[in-house]
Backbone bond lengths (Angstrom), bond angles and torsions (degrees), N, CA, C in turn:
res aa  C-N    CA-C-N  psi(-1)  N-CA   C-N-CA  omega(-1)  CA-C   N-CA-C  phi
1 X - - - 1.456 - - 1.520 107.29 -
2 X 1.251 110.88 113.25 1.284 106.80 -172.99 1.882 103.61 -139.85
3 X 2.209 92.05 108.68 1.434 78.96 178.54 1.702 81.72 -156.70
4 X 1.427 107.42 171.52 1.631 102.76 167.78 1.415 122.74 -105.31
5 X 2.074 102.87 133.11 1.673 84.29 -159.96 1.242 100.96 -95.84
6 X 1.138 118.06 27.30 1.932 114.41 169.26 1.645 115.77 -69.76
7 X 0.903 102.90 -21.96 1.608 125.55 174.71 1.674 137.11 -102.99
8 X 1.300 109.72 131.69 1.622 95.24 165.40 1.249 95.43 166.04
9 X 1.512 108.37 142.03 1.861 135.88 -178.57 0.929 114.20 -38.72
10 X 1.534 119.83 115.65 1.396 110.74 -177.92 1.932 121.00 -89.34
11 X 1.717 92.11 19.26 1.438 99.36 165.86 0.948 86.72 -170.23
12 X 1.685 100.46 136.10 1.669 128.74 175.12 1.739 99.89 -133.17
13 X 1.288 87.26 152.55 1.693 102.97 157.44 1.650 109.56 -89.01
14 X 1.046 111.68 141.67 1.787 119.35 -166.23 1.151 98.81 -111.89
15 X 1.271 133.01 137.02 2.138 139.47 109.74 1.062 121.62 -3.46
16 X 0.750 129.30 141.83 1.658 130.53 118.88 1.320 124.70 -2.70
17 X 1.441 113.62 -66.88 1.372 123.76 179.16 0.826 128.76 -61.85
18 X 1.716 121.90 -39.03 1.163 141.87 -158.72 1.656 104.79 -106.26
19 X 1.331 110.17 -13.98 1.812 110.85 154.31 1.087 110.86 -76.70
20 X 1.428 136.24 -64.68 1.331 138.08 170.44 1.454 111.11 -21.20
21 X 1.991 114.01 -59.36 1.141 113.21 -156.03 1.487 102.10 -64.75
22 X 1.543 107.32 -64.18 1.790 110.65 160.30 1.705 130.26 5.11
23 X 1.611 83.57 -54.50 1.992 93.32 -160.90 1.616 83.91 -96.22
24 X 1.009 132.24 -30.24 1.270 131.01 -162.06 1.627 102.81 -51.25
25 X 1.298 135.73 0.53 1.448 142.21 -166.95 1.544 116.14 -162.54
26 X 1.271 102.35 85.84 1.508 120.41 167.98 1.933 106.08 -0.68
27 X 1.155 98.95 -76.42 1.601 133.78 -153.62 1.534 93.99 -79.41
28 X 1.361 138.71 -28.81 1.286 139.14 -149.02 1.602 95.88 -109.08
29 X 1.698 118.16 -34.30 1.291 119.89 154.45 1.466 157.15 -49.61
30 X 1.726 85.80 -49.50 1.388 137.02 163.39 1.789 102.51 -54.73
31 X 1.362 110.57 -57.47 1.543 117.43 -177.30 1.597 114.27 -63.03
32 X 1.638 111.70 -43.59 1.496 111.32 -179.98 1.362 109.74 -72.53
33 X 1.174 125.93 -23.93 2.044 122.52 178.36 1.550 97.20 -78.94
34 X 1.454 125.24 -32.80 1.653 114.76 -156.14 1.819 80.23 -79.19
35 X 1.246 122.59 -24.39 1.296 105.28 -168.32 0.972 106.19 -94.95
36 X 1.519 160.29 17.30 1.219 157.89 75.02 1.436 87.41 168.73
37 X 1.488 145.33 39.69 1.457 146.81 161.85 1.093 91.01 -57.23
38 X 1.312 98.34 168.62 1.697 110.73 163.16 1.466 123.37 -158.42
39 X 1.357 132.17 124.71 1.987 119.27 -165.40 0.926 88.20 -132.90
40 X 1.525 97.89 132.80 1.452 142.30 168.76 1.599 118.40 -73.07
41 X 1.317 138.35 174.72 1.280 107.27 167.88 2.077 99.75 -154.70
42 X 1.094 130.55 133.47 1.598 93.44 174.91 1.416 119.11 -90.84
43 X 1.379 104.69 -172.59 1.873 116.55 174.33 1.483 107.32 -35.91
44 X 1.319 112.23 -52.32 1.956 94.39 -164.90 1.842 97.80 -93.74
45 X 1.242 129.99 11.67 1.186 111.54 175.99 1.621 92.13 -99.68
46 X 0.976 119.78 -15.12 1.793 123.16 -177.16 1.753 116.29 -87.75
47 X 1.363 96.18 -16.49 1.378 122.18 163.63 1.734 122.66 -83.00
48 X 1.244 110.73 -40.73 1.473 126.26 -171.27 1.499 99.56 -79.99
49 X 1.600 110.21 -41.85 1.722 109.20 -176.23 1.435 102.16 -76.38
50 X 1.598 121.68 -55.28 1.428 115.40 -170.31 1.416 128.32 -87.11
51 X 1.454 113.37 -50.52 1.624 122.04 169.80 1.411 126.53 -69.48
52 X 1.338 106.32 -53.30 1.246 109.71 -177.15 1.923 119.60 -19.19
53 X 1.092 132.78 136.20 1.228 117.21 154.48 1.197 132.81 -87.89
54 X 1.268 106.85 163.54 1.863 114.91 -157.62 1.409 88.96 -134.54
55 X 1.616 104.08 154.33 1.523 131.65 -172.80 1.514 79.08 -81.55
56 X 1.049 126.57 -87.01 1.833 139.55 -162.71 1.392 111.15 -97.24
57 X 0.785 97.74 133.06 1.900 120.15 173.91 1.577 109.97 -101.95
58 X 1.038 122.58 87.01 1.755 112.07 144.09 1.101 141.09 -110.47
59 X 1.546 116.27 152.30 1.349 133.59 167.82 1.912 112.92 5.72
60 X 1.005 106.48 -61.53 1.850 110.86 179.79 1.505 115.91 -76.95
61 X 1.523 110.78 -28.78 1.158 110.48 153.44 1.211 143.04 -64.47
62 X 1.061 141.05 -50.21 1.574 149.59 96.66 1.205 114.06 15.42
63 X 1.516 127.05 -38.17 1.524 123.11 161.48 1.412 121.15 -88.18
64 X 1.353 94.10 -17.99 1.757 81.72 -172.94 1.761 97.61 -79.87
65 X 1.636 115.26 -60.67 1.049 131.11 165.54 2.358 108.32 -15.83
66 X 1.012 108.52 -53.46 1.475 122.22 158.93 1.557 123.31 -39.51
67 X 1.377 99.29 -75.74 1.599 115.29 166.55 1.734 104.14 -46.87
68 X 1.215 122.39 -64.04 1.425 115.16 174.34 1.192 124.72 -14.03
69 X 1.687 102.54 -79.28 1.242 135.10 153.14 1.557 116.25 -12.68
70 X 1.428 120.30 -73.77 1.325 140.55 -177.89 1.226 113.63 -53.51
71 X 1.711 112.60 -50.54 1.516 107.81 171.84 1.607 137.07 -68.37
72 X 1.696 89.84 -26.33 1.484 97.02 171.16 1.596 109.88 -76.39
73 X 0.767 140.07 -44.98 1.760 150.46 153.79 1.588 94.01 -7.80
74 X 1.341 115.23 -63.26 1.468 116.49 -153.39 1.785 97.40 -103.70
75 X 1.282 101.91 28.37 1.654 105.15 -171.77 1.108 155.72 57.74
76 X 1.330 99.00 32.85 1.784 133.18 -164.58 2.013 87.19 -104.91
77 X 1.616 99.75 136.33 1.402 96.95 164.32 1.527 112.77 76.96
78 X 1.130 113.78 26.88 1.442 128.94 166.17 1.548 109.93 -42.83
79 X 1.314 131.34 122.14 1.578 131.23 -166.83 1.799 100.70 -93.15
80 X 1.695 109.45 121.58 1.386 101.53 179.10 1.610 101.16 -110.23
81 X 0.881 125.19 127.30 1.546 147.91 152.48 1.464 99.53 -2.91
82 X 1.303 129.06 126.38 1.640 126.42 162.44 1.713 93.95 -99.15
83 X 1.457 113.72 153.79 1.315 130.54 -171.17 1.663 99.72 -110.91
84 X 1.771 114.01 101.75 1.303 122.25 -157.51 1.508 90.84 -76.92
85 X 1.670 157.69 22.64 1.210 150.70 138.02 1.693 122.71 -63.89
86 X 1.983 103.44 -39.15 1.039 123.24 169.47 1.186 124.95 -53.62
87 X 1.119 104.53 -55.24 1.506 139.53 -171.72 1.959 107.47 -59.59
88 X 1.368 96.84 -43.14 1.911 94.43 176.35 1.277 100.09 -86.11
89 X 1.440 126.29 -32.90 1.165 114.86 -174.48 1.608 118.19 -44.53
90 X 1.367 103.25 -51.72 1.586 122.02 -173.05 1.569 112.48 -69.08
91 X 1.089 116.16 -46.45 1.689 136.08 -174.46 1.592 91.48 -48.71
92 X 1.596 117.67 -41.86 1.820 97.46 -173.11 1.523 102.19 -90.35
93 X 1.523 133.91 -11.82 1.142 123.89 141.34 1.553 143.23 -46.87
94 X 1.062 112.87 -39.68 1.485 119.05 -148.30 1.867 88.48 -82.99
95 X 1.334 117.23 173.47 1.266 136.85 -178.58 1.578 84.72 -88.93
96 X 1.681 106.00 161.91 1.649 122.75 -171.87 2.049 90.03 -75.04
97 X 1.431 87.46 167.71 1.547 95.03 156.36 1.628 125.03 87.25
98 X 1.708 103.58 -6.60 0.872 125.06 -153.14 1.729 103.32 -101.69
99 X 1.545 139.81 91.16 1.315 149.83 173.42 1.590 112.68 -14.31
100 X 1.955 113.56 127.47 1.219 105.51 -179.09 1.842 111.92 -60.34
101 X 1.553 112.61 -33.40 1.486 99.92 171.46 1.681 131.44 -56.47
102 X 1.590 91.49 -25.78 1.973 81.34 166.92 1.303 97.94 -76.36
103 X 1.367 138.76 -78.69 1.371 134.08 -139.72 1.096 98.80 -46.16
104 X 1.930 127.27 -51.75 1.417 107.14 163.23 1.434 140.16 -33.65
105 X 0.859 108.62 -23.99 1.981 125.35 173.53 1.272 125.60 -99.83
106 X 1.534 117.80 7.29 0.996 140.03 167.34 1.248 128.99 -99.96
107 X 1.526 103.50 -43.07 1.374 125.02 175.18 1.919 98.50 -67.09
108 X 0.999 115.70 -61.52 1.519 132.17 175.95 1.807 96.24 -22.66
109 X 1.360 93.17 -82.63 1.889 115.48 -176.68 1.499 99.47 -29.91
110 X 1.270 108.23 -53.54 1.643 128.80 -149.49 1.548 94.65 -65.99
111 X 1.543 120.13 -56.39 1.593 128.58 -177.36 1.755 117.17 -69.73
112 X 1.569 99.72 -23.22 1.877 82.61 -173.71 1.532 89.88 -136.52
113 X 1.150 124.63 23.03 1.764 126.53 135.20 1.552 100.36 56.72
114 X 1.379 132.51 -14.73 1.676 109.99 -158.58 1.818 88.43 -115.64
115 X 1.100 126.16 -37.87 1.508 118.31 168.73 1.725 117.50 -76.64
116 X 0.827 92.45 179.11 1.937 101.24 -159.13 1.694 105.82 -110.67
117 X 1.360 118.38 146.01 1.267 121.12 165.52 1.596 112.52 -68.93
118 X 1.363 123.46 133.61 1.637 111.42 177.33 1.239 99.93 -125.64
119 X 1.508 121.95 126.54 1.916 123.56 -156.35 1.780 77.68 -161.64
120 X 1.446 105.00 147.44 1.212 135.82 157.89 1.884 129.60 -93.20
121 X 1.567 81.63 -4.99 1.626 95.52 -142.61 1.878 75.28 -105.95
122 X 1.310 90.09 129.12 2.186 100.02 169.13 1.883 105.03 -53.29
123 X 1.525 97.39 -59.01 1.579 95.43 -145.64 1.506 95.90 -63.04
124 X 1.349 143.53 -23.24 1.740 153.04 167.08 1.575 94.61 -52.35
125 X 1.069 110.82 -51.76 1.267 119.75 -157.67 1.709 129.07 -61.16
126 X 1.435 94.95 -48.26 1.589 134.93 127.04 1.094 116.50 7.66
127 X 1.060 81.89 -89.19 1.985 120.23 -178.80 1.216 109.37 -32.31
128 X 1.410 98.51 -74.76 1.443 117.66 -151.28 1.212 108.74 -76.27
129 X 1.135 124.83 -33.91 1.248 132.19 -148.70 2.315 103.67 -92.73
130 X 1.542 88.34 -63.76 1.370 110.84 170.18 1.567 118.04 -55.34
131 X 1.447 116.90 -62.95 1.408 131.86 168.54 1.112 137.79 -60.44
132 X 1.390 105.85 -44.16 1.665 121.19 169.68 1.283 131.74 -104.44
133 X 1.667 109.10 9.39 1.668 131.83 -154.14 1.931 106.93 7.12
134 X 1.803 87.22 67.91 2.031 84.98 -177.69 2.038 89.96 -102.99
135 X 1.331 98.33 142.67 1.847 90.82 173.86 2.060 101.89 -50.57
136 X 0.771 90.86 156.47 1.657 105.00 179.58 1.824 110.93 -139.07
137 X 0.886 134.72 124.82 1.390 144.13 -171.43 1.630 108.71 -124.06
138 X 1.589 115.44 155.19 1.253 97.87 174.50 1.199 97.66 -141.32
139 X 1.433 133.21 -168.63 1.390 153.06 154.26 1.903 125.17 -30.09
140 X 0.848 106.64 -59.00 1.551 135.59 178.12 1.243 93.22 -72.02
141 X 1.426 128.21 -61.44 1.525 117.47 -158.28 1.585 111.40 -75.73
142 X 1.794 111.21 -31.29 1.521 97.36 157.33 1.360 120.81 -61.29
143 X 1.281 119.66 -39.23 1.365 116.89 172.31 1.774 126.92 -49.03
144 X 1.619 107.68 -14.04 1.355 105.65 -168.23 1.563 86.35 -102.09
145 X 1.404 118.16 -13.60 1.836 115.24 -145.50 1.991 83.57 -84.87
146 X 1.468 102.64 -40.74 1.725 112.29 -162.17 1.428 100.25 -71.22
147 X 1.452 121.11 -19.84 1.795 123.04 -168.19 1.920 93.59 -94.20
148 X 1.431 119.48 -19.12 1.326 120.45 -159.44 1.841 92.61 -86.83
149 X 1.368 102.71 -51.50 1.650 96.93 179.24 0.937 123.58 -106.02
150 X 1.791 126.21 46.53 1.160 138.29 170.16 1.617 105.62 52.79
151 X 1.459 117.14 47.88 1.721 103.22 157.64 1.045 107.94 -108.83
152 X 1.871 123.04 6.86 1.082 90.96 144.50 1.664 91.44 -145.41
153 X 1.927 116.59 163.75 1.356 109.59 169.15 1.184 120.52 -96.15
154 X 1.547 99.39 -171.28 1.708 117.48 177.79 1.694 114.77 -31.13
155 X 1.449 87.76 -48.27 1.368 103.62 -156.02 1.498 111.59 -73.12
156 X 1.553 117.00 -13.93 1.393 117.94 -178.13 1.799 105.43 -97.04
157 X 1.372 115.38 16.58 1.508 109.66 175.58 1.338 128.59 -56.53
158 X 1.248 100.05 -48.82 1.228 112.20 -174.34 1.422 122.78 -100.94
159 X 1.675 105.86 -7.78 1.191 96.85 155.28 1.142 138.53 -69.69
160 X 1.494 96.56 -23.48 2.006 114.18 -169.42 1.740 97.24 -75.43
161 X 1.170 118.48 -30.14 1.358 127.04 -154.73 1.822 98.07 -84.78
162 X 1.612 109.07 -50.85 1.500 100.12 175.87 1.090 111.79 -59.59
163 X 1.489 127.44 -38.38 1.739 131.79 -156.50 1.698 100.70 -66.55
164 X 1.293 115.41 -56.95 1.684 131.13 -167.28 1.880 95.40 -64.38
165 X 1.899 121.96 -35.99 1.553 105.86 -160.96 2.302 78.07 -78.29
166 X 1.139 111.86 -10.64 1.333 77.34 -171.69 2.035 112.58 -94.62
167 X 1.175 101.53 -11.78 1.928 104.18 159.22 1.271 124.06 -89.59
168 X 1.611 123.29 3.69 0.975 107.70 179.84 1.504 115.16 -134.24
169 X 1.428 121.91 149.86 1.288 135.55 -162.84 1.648 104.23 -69.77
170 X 1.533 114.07 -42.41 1.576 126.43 -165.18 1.464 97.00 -132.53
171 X 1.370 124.26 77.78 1.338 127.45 -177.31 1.544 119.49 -47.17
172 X 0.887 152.19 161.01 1.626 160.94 153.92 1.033 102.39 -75.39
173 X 1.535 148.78 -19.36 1.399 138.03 -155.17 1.939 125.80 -40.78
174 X 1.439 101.20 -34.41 1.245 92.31 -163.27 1.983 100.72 -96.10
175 X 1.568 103.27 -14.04 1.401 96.76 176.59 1.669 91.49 -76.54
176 X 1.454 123.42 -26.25 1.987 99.88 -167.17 1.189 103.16 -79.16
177 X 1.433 123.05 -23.46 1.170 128.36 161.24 1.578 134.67 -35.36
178 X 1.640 105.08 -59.41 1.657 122.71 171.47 1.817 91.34 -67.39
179 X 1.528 117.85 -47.53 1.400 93.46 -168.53 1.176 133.41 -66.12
180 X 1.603 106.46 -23.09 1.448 110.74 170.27 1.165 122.64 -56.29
181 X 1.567 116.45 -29.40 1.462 129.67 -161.22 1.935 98.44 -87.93
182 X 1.330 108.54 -20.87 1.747 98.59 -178.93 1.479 81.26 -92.63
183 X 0.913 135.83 -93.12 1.555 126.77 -150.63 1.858 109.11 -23.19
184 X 1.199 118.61 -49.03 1.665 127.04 171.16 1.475 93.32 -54.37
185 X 1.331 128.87 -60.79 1.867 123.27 179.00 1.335 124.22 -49.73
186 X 1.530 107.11 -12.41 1.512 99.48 -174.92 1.192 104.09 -140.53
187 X 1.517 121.52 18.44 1.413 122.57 152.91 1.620 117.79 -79.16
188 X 1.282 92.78 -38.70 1.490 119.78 160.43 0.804 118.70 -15.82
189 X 1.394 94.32 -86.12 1.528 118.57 178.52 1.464 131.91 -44.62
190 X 1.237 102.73 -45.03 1.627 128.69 173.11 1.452 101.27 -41.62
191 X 1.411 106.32 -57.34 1.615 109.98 -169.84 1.343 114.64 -98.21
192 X 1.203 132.91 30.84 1.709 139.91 151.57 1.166 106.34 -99.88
């Protein structure tokens, strides 16, 4: 993982994944709004989290799906318009395999250039970043950016880390893990 956590967009267009991962932690949420971030989300990623249908419904799902809910209420997750010209343009670009809610968040990034793609997912990541030189942000790296300027402390590591392995299907643990550990490397550093 190689990124610097002194830095990072203080507005991105989000995933799927990377909303989930977000809400997936009380305290880790709580930390990116007090720090005045802000994620956007479009039509089919607001579709994929809320409408979409699902084979199985559980309990954490139902909460995250909630939290969604809750944050947009209080104006978190503002839905921006994807521009369906953008959007084909990229689709005969992009590598196969790749979710209509990212390309939606790509296309977004791609048209108003000053907010950031936010994806969890490599092969998006890829993309965007390599192909389309759009800023790209992820999960972990807010997590290293909120441990770098104290929004959040020591002491909330492991809370953020149990709360998210218990909402999520494919936990992040060992990237929040390394990220915690660069943000501590280059706070460090700062002060030697």
């Amino acid at each position: 993982m190689a990124f610097d956590p002194t830095h990072f967009s203080m507005m991105a267009v989000s995933d799927t994944c990377s909303v989930w991962n977000v809400l997936s932690s009380r305290k880790l949420y709580q930390a990116a709004i007090s720090a005045k971030v802000h994620f956007c989300i479009t039509p089919m990623v607001l579709y994929e989290c809320l409408y979409k249908p699902r084979s199985a419904m559980t309990p954490e799902k139902t909460e995250m799906m909630r939290r969604l809910e809750k944050a947009r209420q209080d104006g978190g997750f503002p839905v921006q318009e994807c521009d369906l010209d953008d959007l084909a343009a990229l689709v005969r670009q992009a590598p196969r395999g790749l979710g209509s809610g990212e390309m939606s968040c790509i296309a977004t990034a791609y048209r108003i250039r000053s907010i950031a793609f936010m994806t969890d997912e490599k092969k998006a990541r890829k993309f965007a970043s390599r192909q389309l030189g759009l800023a790209v942000e992820t999960t972990p790296k807010l997590y290293a950016w909120l441990h770098y300027h104290l929004h959040l402390g020591d002491g909330d590591h492991e809370d953020v880390i149990r709360e998210h392995e218990t909402y999520e299907d494919r936990p992040l643990t060992s990237f929040f893990r390394e990220a915690y550990g660069e943000a501590m490397r280059c706070r460090l550093m700062q002060h030697s």
